[in-house]
C-alpha positions in Angstrom: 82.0 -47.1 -7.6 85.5 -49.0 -7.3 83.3 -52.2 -6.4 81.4 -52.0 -9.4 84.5 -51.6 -11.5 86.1 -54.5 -9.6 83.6 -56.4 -10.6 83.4 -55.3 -14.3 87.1 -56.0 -14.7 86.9 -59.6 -13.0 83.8 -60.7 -15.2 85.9 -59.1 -18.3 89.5 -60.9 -17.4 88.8 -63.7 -15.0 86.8 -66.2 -16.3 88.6 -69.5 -17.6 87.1 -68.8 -20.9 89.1 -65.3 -21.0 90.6 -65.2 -24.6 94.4 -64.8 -25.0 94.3 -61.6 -26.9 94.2 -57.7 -25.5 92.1 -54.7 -26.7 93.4 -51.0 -26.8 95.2 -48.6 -29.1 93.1 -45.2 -27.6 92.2 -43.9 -24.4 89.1 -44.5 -25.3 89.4 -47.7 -25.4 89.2 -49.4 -21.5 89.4 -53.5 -21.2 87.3 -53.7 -18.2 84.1 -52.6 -19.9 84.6 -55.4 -22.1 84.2 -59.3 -22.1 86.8 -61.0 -24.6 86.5 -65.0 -25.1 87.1 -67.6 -27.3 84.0 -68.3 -28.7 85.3 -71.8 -31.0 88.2 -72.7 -31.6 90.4 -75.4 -32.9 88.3 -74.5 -36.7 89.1 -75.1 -40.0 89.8 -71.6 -42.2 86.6 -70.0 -40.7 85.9 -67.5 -43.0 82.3 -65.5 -43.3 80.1 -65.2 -40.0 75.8 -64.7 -39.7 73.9 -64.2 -36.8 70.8 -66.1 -37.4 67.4 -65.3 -35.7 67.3 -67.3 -32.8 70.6 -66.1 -31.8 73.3 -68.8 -33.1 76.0 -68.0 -35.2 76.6 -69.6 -38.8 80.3 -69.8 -39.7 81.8 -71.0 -42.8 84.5 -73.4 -42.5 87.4 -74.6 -45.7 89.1 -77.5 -44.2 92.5 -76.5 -44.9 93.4 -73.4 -47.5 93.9 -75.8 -50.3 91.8 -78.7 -48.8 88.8 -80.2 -49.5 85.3 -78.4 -49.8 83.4 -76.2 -47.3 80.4 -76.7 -45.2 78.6 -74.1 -43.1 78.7 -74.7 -39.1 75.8 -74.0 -36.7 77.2 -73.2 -33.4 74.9 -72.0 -30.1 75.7 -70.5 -27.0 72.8 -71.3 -25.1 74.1 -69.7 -21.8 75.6 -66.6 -23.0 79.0 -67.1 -21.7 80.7 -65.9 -24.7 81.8 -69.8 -25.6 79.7 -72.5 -28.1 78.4 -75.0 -26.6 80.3 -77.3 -28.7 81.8 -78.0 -32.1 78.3 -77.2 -33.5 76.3 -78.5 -36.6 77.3 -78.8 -39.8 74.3 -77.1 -41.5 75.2 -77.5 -45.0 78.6 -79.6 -46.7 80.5 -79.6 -49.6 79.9 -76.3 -51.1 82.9 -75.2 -53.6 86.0 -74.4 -51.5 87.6 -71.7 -49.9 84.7 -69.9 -48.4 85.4 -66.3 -48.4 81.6 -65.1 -47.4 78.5 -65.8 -45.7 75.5 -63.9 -46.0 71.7 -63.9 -45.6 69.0 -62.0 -48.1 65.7 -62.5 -45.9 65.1 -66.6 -45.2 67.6 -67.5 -47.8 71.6 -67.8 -46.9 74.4 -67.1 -49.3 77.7 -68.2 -49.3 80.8 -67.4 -51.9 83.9 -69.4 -52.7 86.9 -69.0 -54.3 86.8 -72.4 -55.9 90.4 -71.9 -57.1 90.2 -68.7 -58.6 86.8 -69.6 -60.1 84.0 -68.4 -57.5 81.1 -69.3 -56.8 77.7 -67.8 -55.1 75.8 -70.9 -53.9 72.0 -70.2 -52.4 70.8 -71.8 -49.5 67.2 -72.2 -48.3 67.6 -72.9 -43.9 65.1 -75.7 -42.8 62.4 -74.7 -39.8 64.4 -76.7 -37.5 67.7 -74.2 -37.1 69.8 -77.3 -36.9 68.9 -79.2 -39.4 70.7 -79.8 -43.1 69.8 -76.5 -45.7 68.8 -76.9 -49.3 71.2 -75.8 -52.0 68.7 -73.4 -54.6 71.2 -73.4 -57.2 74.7 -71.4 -57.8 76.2 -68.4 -59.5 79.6 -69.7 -61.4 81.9 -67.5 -62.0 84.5 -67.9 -65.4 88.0 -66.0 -65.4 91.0 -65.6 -67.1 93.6 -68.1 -65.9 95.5 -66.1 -63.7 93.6 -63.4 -62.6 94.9 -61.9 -59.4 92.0 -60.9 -57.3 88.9 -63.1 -58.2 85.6 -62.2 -56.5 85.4 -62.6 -52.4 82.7 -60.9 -50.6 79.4 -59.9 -50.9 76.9 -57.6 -48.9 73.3 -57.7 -48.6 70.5 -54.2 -48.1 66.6 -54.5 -48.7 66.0 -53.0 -52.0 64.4 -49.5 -51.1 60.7 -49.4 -52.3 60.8 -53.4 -53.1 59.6 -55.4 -49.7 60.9 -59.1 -50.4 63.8 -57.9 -52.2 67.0 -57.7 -51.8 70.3 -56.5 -53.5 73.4 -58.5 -53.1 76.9 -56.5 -53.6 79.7 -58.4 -54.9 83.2 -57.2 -55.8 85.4 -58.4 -59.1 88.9 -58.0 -58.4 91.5 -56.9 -60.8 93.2 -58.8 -63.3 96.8 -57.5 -62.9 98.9 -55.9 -59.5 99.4 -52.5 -61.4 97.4 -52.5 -65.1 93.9 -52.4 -66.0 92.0 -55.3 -66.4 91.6 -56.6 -70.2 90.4 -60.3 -69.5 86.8 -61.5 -69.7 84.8 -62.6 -66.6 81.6 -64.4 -67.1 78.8 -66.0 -64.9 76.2 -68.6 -65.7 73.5 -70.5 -63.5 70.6 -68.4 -61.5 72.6 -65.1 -63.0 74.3 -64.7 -66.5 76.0 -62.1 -67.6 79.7 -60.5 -68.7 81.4 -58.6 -66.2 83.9 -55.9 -66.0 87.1 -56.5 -63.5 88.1 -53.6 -61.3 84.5 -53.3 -59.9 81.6 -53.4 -57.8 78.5 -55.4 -59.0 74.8 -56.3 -57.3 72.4 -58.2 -58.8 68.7 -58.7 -56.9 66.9 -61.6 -55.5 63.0 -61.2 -54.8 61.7 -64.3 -52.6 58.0 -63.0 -52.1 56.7 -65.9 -53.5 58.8 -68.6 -51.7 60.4 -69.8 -55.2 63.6 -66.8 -55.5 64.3 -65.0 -58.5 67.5 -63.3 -59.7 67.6 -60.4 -61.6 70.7 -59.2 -63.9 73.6 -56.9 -63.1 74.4 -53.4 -62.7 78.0 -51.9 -62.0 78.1 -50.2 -59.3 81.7 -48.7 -58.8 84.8 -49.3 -61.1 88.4 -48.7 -60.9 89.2 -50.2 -57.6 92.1 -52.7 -57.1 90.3 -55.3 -54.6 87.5 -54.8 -52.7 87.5 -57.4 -50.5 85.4 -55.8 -47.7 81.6 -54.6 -48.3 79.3 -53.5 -45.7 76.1 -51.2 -46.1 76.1 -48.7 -43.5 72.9 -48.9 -41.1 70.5 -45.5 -41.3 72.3 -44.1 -43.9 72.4 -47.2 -46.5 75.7 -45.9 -47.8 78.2 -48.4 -49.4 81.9 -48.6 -47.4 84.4 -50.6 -48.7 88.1 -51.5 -48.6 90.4 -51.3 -51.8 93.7 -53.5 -51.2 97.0 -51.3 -52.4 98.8 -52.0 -55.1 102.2 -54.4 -54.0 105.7 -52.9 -54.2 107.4 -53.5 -57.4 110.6 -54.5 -56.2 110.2 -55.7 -52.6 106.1 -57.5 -52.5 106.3 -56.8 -48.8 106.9 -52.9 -49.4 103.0 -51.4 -51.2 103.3 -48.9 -53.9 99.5 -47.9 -52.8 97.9 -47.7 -49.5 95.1 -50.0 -48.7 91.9 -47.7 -48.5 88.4 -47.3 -47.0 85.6 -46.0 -49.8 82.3 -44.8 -49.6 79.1 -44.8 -51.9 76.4 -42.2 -51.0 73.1 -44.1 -50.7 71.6 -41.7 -53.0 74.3 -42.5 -56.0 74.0 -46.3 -55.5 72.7 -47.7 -59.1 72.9 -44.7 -60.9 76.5 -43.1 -63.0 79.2 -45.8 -61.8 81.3 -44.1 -59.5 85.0 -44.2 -60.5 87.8 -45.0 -57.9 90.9 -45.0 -60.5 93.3 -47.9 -60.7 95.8 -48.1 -61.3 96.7 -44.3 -62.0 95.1 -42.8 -58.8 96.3 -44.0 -55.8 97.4 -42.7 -52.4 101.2 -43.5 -52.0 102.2 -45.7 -49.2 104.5 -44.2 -46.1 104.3 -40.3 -48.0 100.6 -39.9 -48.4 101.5 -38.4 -51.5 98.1 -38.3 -54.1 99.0 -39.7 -57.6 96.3 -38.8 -60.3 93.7 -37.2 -57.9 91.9 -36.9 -60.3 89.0 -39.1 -59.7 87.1 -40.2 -56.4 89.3 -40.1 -53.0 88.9 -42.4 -50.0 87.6 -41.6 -46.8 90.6 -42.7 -45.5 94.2 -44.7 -46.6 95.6 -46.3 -43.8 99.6 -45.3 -43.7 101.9 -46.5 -40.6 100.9 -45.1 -37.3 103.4 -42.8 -35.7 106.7 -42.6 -37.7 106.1 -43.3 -41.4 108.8 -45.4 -41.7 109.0 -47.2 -38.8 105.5 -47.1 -37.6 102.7 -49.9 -36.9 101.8 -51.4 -40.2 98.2 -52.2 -41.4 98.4 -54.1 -44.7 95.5 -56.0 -46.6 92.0 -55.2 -45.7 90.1 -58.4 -45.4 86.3 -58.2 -44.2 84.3 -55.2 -42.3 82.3 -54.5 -39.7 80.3 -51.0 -38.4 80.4 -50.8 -35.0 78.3 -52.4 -32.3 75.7 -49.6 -31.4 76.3 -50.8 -27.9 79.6 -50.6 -27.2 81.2 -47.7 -24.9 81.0 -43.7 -26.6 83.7 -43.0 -28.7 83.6 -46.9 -30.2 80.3 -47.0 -32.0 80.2 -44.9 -34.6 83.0 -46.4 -36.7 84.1 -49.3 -38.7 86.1 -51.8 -38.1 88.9 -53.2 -40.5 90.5 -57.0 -40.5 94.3 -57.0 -42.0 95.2 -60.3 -43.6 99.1 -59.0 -43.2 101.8 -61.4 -44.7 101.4 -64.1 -46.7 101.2 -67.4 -43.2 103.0 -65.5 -41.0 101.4 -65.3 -37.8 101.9 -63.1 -34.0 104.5 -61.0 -33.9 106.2 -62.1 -37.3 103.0 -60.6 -38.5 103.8 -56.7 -38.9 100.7 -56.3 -40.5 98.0 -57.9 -39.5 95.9 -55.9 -36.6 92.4 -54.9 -36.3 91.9 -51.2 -37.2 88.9 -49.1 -36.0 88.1 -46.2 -38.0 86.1 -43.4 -36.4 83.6 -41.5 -38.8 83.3 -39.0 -36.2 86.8 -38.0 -35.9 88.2 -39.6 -39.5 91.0 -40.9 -37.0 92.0 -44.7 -36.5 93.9 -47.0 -34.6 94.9 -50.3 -33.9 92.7 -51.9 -32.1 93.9 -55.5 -31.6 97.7 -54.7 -32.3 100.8 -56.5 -34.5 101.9 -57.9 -31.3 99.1 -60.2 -30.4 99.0 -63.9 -30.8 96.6 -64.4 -33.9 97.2 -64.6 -37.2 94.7 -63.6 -40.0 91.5 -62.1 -38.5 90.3 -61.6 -41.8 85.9 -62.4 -40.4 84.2 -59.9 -38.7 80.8 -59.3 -37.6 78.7 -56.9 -35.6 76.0 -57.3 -33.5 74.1 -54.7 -30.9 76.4 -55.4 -28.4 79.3 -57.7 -29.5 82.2 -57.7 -32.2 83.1 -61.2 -33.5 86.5 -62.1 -34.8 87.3 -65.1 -37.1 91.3 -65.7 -37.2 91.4 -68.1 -40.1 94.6 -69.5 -38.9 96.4 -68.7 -35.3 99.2 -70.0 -37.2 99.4 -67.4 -39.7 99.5 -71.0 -42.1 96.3 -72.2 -43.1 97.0 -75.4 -41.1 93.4 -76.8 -40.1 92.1 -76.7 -36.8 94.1 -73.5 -36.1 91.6 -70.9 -36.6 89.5 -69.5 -33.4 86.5 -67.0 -33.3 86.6 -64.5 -30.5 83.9 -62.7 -29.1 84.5 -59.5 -27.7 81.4 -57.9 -25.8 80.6 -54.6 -24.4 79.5 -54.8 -20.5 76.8 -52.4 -19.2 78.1 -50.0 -16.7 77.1 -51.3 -13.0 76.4 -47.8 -11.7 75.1 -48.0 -7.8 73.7 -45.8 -5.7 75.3 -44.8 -2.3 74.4 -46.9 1.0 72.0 -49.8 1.6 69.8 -48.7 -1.6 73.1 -49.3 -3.9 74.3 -52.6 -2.4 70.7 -53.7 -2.7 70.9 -52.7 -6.3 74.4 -54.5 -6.9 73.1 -57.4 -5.6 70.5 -57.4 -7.6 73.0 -56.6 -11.0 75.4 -59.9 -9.8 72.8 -61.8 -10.5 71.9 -60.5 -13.8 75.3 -61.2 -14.3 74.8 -64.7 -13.2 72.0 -64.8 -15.8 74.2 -63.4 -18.7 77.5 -65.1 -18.0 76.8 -68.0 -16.8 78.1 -71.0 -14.6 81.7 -70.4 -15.3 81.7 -67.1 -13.9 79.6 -67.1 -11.5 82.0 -68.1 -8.6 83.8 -64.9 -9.8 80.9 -62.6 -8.7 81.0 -64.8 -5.3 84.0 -63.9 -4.5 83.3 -59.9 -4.6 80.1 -60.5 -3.0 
């Protein structure tokens, strides 16, 4: 047994890929039976992450916070050692900037922007050959008020139930104001028109079963919600979680009126009565946990400071989330976990706010994952696979400066459980070289070394 952890725990923390940030938070949580690289790095704002089919990752990129416009980036990692094979492809260039979400709907890829306060959906169609240049199927422009505070940044995508070919694509609209409800007008035009209400949840459908897509209209979906700027549709059940971002202090912008929350949409209620969330009267207040209002729908959870209230670990600004990797360890997979942007370009420690959270729906506990104290600054991407969580800092800086942002890759390792006496070392031989397999050549002189 303590030969197969060594080995576990060397494979996890030895290689010369080994990423410079540390997991924990829980007892649940043990390092060795995970693998943490960095998967790119030196990126430009990466922001939104796909797995595609044949196992690459799409990525979109900004090229500076305020720079010039975005492109989505191919990368591989053809031997499974938890690092790209290099800078990858650029799959698709100048969509609108500031990418904020990456998403696929069947055979078609979808991407939003910022664009300045004025998003954008754009529609992609990926050529046979995964590496070669996409073609743009038109756009969803988005019209706001000047100064509108939250805009619209992420989307997520389900199969429509009873509709094969279809899909429905959520999209939040943020609010208009910090603390006040939102009296401007928002309008789209281009594959989908319409006038939308701020403070809200949207979807709209796209049906590609006959190779040319088409786009239906809008329903609202949820309303009274500050920011949602993190959508995911849970597997199995098809319910809709989401994040609402707190209102800021009133005095000091560093000190939240409103803690940031986590929401939930029973499958069953999606597309019927819009479910009402209540800003900017209802709200959860930050370090008390006092409810104001109460009156309309609660959240699952509203993340205060762990430990002393005020003095604890902070968790401030819910970016993008993620549902567990089925495959990772009991007591891990049946959760969700939360990116905090934190403050403003602060980065590492300067960053009080800025871990990654996992919240258990077993337990309806959380903790911080990747902590305040690490060396990253905005791991505001996330995205799940079977076996692996991937993490997009957008700037290691905490700055926006480009080339600073870095993907990690943290993966669940299978237990290496072998029998007692000749039968067991037979077997562990047998498992080094699966891991030979999996990791590839830059660890496999770690494995050596055991053996």
């Amino acid at each position: 047994m303590m030969r197969k952890i060594a080995i576990v725990s060397l494979l996890a923390a030895g290689s010369a890929f080994a990423a410079s940030i540390a997991i924990g938070g829980d007892s649940r949580v043990d390092p060795s039976r995970f693998r943490i690289t960095e998967f790119a790095t030196g990126l430009n704002s990466p922001y939104g992450m796909q797995m595609l089919g044949d196992g690459s990752l799409l990525v979109g990129v900004s090229q500076g916070f305020f720079g010039t416009p975005g492109n989505l980036v191919r990368f591989t990692d053809t031997n499974h050692d938890g690092v790209a094979d290099g800078p990858g492809t650029v799959v698709f260039s100048n969509l609108p900037r500031i990418m904020t979400s990456v998403r696929r709907a069947g055979d078609l890829v979808l991407t939003m922007s910022d664009n300045g306060g004025q998003p954008v959906i754009s529609v992609l169609r990926p050529d046979a050959n995964p590496s070669a240049t996409y073609t743009s199927l038109g756009s969803i422009q988005f019209t706001m008020t000047a100064g509108w505070w939250h805009t619209a940044y992420t989307m997520a995508v389900r199969d429509t139930p009873g509709l094969p070919g279809s899909y429905d694509v959520f999209f939040n609209v943020g609010s208009q104001h910090n603390i006040a409800p939102t009296t401007g007008a928002v309008t789209t035009s281009g594959l989908v028109s319409g006038a939308l209400q701020g403070d809200s949840i949207f979807k709209f459908s796209v049906s590609n079963t006959a190779g040319t897509p088409s786009f239906s209209g809008y329903t609202q979906i949820a309303h009274g919600l500050r920011n949602a700027a993190g959508i995911v549709v849970q597997p199995g059940t098809g319910d809709l979680i989401f994040t609402d971002n707190g209102i800021d202090g009133l005095v000091n912008v560093n000190e939240p009126l409103s803690a940031d929350e986590l929401n939930r949409i029973a499958s069953a209620e999606i597309g019927g009565a819009v479910e009402e969330f209540g800003f900017p009267d209802d709200y959860v207040t930050y370090r008390t946990g006092a409810i104001m209002g109460g009156t309309h729908i609660q959240p699952l959870v509203a993340f205060q400071p762990l430990g002393d209230p005020q003095t604890g670990s902070e968790s401030e600004g819910p970016a993008e989330i993620a549902f567990a990797p089925t495959g990772f360890p009991g007591g891990l997979n049946n959760g969700i976990f939360v990116g905090f942007h934190g403050r403003g370009s602060l980065a590492g420690v300067a960053n009080e706010e800025n871990p990654v959270v996992y919240y258990d729906l077993t337990t309806g506990e959380y903790f911080h994952f990747i902590d305040n104290n690490q060396p990253v600054g905005h791991i505001d991407s996330l995205l799940a696979t079977s076996d692996s969580l991937f993490l997009a800092d957008y700037s290691s800086t905490g700055s926006g400066t480009p080339g600073t942002g870095v993907i990690y890759q943290i993966q669940a390792l299978p237990v290496l459980a072998p029998e007692p006496g000749a039968r067991g070392l037979a077997l562990l031989g047998l498992a080094a070289l699966g891991w030979r397999w999996l990791c590839g050549k830059h660890l496999r002189k770690q494995v050596d070394v055991l053996l």
